[in-house]
N, C-alpha and C positions, 0 to 999 in steps of 0.2 A: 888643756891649755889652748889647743888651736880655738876651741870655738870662744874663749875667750877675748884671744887676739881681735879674732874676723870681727865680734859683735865692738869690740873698743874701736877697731877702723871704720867702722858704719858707723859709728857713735861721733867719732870726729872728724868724718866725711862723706855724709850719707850719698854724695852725688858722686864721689870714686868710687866707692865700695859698691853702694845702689841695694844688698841683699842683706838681709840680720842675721843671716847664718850661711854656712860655706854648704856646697851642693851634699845633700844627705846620698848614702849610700847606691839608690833607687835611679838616683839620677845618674850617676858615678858610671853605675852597672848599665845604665839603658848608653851610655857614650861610647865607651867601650867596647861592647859589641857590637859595633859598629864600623871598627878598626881591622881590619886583618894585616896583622902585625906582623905575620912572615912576609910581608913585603914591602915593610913600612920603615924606613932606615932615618929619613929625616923628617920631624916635627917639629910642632909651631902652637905654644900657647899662648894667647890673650887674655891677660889678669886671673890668673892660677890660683887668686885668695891665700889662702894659709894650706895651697896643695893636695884638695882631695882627690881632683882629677889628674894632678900630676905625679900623686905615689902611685894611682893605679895606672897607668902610661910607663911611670917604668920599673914597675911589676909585668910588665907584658913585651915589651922592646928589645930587640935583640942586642946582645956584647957591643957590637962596634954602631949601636944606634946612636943620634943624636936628637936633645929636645932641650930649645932655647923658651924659655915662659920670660915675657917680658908685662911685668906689673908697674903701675906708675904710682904704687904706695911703697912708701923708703920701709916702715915698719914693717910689712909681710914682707917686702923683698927679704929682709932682714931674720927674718924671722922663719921662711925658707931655707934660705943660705945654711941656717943654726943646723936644722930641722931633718934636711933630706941633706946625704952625704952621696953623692952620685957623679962619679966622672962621666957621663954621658949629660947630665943635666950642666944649662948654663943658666944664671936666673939674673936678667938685667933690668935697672931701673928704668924705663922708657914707655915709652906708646905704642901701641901697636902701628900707628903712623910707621915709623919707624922700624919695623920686626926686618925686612931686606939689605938693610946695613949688616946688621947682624950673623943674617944669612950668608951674606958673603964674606965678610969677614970671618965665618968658622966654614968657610968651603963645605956650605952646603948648594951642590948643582941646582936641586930641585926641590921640592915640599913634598912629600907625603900624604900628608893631614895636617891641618889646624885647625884648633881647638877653641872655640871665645866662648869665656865668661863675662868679658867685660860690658859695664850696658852702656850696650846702641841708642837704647832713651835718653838716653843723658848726653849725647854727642851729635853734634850741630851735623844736617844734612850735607855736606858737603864734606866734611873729616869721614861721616859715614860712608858715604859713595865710595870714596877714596880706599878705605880699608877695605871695601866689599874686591873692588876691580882689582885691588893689586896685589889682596890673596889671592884671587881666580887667577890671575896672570902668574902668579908666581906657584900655584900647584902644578904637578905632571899631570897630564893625562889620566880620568878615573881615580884622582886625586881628591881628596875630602875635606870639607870645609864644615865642620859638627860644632854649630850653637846653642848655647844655652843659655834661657835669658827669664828672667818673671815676671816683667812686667811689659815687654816685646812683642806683644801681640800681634802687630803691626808690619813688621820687620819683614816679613815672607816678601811683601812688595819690593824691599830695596833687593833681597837675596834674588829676584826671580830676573832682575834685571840683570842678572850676572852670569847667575846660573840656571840652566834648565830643567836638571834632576835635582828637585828637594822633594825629601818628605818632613814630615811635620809630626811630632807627639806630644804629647803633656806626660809629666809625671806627675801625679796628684800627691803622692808620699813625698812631699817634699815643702818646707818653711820659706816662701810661702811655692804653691806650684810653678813646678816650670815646664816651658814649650823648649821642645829640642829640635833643632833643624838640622837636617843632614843631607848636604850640600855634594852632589859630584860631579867635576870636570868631566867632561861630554868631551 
């Protein structure tokens, strides 16, 4: 049913959604290892789709963890909410503009990680600078900022003005391939 859902949302918004399928396993696994989760208490996702990367986040999070995914599709919101039953998870309809309201209002000190699926292509240079500095701003120290994006090829340039440890992968097992950046506060 989820990949159902994700392709009906591309279907009726191809410039929110931006992907015809939710991140295959390959990509899933290449994010997550990339997490060390015993010291990871507060997170942060951008556009979670129909949650592939969000079941496996918390499949890995500890008891008193928190992880806010904030999507700006009413249907996966919706459709999440159904889906995953998790008192650690909060799933709001908003922009990543926005994810620091939030933040604070569930008394989270710091960021951990965040996580973005949402495409950067499709978001006007200016909304994008914006969400790049005030994740960086808003991580701890050796704090993570892990993107994934298919059709972002581009996008290293905006990240590198922020941050100065990225690396960069492709996962080729994936409809269609995606580049994974992985972002750490210095």
């Amino acid at each position: 049913m989820s990949k159902l859902t994700f392709l009906s949302a591309f279907i009726r918004n191809p410039k929110e959604v931006a992907a015809v399928s939710s991140s295959s396993k390959y990509v899933v696994n290449k994010i997550i290892k990339n997490v060390d989760f015993r010291n990871a208490k507060y997170m942060v996702e951008f556009g979670p789709g129909v949650g592939a990367v969000t079941q496996a986040i918390l499949d890995n999070i500890s008891p008193d963890a928190k992880l806010i995914c904030l999507e700006t599709n009413s249907k996966l919101c919706s459709f999440l909410n159904k889906n995953i039953k998790d008192s650690r998870l909060a799933v709001i309809n908003d922009t990543a503009e926005n994810f620091d309201l939030y933040t604070k209002k569930l008394n989270m000190p710091h960021i951990d990680c965040i996580f973005s699926g949402i495409p950067f292509s499709m978001i006007n240079q200016k909304s994008k600078k914006a969400i790049i500095k005030k994740t960086k701003n808003s991580l701890r120290k050796g704090g993570k900022f892990i993107v994934y994006q298919q059709y972002n090829w581009h996008l290293g340039k905006y990240l590198s003005e922020c941050f100065d440890k990225i690396l960069k992968s492709i996962e080729i097992r994936n409809i269609p391939p995606t580049f994974i950046y992985i972002c750490e506060k210095t």
